[in-house]
C-alpha positions as CSV (number, residue, x, y, z in Angstrom):
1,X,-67.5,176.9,38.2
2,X,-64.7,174.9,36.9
3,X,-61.1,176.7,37.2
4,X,-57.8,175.4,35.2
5,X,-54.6,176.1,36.6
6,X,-52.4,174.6,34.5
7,X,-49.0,176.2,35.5
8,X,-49.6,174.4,38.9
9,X,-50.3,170.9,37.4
10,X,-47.2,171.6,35.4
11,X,-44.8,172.1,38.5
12,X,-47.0,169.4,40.3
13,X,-47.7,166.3,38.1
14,X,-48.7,163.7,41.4
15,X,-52.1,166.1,41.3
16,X,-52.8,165.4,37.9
17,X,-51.9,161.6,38.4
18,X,-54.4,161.6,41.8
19,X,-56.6,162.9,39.3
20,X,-56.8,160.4,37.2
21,X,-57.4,157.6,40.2
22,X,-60.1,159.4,41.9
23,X,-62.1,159.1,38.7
24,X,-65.4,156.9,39.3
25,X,-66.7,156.7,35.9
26,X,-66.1,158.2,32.6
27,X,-68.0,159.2,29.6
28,X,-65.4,159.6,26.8
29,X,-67.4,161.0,23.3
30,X,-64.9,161.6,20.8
31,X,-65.8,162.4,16.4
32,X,-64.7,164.3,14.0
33,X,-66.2,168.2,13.8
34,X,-69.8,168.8,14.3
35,X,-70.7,165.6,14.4
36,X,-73.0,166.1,17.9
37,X,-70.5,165.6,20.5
38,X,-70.4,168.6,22.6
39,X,-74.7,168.6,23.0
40,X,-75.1,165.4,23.2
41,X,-72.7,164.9,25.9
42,X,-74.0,168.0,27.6
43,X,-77.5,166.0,27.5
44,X,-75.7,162.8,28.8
45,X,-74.3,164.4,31.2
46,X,-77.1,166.0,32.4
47,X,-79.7,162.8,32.0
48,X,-77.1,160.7,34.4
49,X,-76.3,163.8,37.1
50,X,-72.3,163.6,35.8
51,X,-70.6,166.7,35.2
52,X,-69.3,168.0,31.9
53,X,-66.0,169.2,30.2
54,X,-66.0,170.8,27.2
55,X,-62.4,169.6,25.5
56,X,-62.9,171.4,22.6
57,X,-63.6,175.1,24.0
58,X,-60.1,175.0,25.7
59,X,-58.3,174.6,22.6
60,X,-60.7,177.2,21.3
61,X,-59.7,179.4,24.2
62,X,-55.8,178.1,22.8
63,X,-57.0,180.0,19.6
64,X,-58.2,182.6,20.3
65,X,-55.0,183.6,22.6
66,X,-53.3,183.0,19.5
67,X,-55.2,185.3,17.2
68,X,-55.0,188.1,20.3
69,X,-50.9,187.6,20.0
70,X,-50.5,187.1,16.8
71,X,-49.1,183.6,17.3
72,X,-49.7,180.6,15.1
73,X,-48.5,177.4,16.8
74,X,-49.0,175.3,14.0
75,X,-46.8,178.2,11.5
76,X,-43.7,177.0,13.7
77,X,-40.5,175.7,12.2
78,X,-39.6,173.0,14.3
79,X,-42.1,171.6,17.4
80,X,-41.0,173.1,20.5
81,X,-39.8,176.6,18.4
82,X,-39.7,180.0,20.2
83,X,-43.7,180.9,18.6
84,X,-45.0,177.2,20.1
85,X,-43.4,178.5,23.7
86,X,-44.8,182.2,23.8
87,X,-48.5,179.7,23.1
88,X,-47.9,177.3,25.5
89,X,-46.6,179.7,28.1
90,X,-50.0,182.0,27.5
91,X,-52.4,178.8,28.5
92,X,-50.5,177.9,31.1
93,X,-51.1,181.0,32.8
94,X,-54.2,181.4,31.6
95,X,-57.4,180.5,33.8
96,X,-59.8,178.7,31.7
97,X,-63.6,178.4,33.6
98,X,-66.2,176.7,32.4
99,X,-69.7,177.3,33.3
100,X,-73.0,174.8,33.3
101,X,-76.3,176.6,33.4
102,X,-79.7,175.4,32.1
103,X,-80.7,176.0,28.0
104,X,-82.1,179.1,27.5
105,X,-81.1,180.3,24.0
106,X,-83.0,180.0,21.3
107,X,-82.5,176.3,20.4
108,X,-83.7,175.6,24.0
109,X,-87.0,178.1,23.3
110,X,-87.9,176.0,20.4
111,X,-87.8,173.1,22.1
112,X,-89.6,174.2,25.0
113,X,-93.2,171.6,24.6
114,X,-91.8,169.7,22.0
115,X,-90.6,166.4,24.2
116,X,-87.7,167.2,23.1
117,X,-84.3,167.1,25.0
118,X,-83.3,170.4,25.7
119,X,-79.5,171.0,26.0
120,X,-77.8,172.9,28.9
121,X,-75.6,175.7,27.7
122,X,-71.9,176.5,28.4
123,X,-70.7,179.4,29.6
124,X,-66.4,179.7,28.9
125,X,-64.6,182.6,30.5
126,X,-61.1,183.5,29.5
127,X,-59.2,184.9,32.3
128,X,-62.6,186.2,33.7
129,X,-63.9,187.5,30.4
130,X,-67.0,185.6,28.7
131,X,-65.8,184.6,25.4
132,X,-68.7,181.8,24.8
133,X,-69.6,183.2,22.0
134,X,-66.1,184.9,20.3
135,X,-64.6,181.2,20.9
136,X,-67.0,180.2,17.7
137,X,-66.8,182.7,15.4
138,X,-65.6,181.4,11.7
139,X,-62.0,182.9,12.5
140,X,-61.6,180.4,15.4
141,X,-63.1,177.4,13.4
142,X,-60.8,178.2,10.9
143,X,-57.7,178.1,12.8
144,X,-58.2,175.9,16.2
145,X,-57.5,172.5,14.0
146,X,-53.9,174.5,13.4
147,X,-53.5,175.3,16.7
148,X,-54.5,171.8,18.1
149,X,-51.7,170.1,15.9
150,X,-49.3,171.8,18.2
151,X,-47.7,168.8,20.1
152,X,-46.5,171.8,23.0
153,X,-50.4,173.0,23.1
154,X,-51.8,169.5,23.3
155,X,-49.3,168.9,26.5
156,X,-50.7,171.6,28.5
157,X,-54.0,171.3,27.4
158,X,-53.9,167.5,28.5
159,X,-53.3,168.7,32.2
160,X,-55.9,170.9,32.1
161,X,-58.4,168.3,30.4
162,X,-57.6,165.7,33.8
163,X,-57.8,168.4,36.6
164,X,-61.0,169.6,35.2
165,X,-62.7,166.2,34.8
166,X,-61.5,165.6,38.5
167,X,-63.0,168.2,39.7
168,X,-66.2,168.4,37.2
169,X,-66.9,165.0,39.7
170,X,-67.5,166.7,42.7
171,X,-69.6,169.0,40.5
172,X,-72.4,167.0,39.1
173,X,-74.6,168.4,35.8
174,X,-77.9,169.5,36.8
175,X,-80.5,167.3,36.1
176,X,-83.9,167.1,35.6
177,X,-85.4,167.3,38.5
178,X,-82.3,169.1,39.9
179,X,-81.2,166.3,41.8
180,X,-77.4,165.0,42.0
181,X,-78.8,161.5,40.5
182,X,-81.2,161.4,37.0
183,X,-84.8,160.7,37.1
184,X,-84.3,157.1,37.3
185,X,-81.6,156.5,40.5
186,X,-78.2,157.5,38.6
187,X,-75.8,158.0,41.0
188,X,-73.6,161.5,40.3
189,X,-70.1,161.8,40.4
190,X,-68.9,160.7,36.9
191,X,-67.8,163.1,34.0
192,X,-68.6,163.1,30.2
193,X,-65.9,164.8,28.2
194,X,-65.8,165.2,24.7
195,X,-63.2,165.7,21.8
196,X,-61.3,164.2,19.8
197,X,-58.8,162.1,21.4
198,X,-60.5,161.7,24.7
199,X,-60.7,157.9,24.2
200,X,-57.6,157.8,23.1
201,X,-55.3,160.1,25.1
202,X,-56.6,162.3,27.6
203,X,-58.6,158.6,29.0
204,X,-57.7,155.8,27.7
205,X,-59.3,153.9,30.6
206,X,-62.4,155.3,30.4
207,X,-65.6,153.2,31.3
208,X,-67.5,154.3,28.1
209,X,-65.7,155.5,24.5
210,X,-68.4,156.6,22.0
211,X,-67.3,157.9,18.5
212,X,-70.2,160.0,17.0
213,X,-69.7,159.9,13.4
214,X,-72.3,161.7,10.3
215,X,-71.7,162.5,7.0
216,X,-70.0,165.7,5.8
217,X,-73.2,167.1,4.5
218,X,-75.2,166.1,7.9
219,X,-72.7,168.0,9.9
220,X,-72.4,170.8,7.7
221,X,-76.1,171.4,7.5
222,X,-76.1,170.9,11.3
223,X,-73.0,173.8,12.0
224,X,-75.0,176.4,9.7
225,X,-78.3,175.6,12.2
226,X,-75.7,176.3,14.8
227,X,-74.9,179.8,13.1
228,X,-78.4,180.5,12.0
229,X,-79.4,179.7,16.3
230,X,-77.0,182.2,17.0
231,X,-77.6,184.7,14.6
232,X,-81.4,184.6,16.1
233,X,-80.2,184.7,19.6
234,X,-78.3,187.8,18.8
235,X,-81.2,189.2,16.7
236,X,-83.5,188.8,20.3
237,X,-80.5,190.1,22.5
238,X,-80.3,193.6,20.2
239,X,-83.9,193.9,20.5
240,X,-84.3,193.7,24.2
241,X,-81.4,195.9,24.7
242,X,-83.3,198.5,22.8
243,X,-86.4,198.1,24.4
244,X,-84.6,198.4,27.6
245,X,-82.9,201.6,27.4
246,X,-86.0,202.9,25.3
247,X,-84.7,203.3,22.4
248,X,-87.1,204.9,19.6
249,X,-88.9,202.8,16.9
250,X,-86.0,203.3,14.5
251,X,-83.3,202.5,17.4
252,X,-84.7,199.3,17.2
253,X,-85.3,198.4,13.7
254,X,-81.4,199.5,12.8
255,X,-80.4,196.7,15.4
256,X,-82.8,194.1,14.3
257,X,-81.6,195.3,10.9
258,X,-77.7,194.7,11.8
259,X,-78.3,191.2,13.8
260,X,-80.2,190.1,10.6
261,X,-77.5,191.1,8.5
262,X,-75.0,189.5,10.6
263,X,-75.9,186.1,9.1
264,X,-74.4,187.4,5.4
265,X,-71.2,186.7,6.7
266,X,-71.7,183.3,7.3
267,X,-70.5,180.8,4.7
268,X,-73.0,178.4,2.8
269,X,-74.0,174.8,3.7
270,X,-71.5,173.9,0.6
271,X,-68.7,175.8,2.1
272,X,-68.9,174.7,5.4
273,X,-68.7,170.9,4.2
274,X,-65.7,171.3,2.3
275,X,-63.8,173.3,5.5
276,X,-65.4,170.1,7.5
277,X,-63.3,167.8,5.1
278,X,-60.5,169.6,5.5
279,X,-60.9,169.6,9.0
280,X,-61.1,166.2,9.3
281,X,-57.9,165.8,7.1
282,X,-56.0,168.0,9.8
283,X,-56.9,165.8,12.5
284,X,-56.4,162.5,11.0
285,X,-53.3,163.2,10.1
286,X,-51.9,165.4,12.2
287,X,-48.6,164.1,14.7
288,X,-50.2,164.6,17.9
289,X,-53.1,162.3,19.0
290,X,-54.6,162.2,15.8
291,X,-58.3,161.8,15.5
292,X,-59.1,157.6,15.2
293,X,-61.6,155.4,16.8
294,X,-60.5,153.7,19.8
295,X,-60.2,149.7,19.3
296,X,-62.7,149.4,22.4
297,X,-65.1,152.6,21.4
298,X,-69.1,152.2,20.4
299,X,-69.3,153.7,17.3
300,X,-72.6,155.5,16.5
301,X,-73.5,157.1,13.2
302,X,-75.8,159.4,13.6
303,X,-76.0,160.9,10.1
304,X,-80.2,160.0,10.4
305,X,-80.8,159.0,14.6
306,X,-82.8,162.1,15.9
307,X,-80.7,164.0,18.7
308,X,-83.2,161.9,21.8
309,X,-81.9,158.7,20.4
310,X,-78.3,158.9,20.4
311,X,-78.8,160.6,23.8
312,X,-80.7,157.9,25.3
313,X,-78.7,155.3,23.5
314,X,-75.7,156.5,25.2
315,X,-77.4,156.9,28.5
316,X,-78.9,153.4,28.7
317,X,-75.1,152.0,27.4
318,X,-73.5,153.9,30.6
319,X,-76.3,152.5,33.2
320,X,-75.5,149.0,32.1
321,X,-72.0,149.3,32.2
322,X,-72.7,150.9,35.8
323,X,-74.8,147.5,36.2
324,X,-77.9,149.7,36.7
325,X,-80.9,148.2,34.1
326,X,-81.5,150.0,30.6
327,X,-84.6,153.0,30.5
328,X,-84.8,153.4,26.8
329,X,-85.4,150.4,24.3
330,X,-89.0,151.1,24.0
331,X,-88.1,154.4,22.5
């Protein structure tokens, strides 16, 4: 489990600068929203045995302590404005964990036989509390990019980003055969964070930069998946939980019933592409480490690459860089 404390890199900045020195080798997969970063650099991580930061559930995490206070950072008159303290004060004091466990939703159940990669899910508690899940409800998507503008946010959340990369080293993605290297002799001890300014910002001197990029449409059609995944995961989890407690036959319809429904809420492939563009707008131009393409990133558009290729493309890219020989052309 990976613990932020970023009230003591604040007071202590020679730990966050050690952090940055010990690194061995970094992954840095930045992209506009829904573009593939966060599963494909939970597969990376977990083909080459390097542990794994999720960037953007910290700012989501940022958000959501916003919507719990009523505070929006971005709403603030003037950057460093009482509203951007009260935020900025709340993270830092916050304990952010982040959790690595093997897939076993029902993205991971599908995939199950298939030959297909199947991605390790992440587990994100909030001061102890599991919020995985609340962190990606349509109220946070809405408001993290106004949040994330905050130049006061992005600070702290910059501290947090290092420590937890340095220690993510020492605490290598399973892989798998459950080994500290991958199948083919990959040493552990590197990190693969994604985000949006990763190459950019949080490590600029990072071994690898990727830049996933896909069309609006692609990325919207993948998000709904997304939804529709979790709408079925919840739809399984309100079933068991009648069956357990033995609940009677209409117990268990009214929940099926209800997770079903749940998916009404959820806006349509059209909708979600035009807040994607907007999304994009907000980080592009926003004051802060806008979203842009490093001058020395790979850029990969993956609008129509299946998910194993730009995994394996990224893969065989790091283990040349690390001087170790390509696995994957044949594929």
């Amino acid at each position: 489990m990976l613990c932020s404390r970023v009230g003591y890199l604040c007071r202590a900045p020679t730990v966050a600068a050690r952090c940055l020195q010990a690194r061995s080798f970094t992954i840095a997969i930045d992209g506009p929203a829904a573009s593939g970063k966060s599963s494909t650099a939970r597969a990376v991580a977990q083909q080459l045995g390097f542990g794994y930061i999720d960037s953007g559930s910290i700012y989501r995490c940022a958000t959501l302590l916003a919507l719990r206070k009523n505070i929006y950072a971005a709403d603030a008159s003037a950057e460093g404005d009482e509203q951007s303290q009260k935020l900025v004060d709340l993270i830092s004091r916050a304990n952010i964990d982040i959790n690595i466990k093997p897939g076993s939703g029902w993205s991971a159940q599908s995939a199950a036989g298939t030959g297909r990669l199947v991605v390790p899910d992440v587990q994100v508690l909030l001061d102890g509390e599991d919020v995985s899940r609340e962190i990606r409800a349509p109220e946070i998507n809405r408001l993290v990019a106004k949040v994330a503008s905050d130049g006061g946010v992005r600070d702290a959340v910059l501290h947090t980003q290092r420590y937890l990369a340095y220690a993510a080293e020492t605490r290598p993605a399973s892989t798998p055969e459950g080994r500290g290297t991958d199948s083919s002799g990959t040493p552990g001890g590197g990190v693969v964070m994604d985000g949006r300014d990763i190459g950019t910002t949080v490590f600029p001197k990072a071994e690898l930069k990727i830049y996933l990029d896909a069309s609006a449409m692609a990325r919207a059609i993948r998000r709904w998946d997304e939804m529709n995944s979790h709408m079925k995961e919840t739809q399984a989890a309100a079933a068991a939980a009648a069956q357990k407690s033995n609940a009677d036959r209409d117990a268990v319809k009214k929940d099926g019933d209800q997770a079903s429904h749940a998916s009404v809420s959820y806006p349509s492939v059209e909708d979600i592409a035009r807040e994607l563009e907007q999304r994009d707008y907000a980080d592009i131009n926003r004051k802060h480490s806008p979203l842009r393409i490093a001058s020395d990133a790979v850029v990969i558009d993956n609008t129509n690459m299946t998910f194993e290729h730009q995994v394996y493309s990224i893969v065989d890219l790091a283990r040349e860089r690390m001087g170790l020989p390509r696995r994957y052309d044949e594929l």
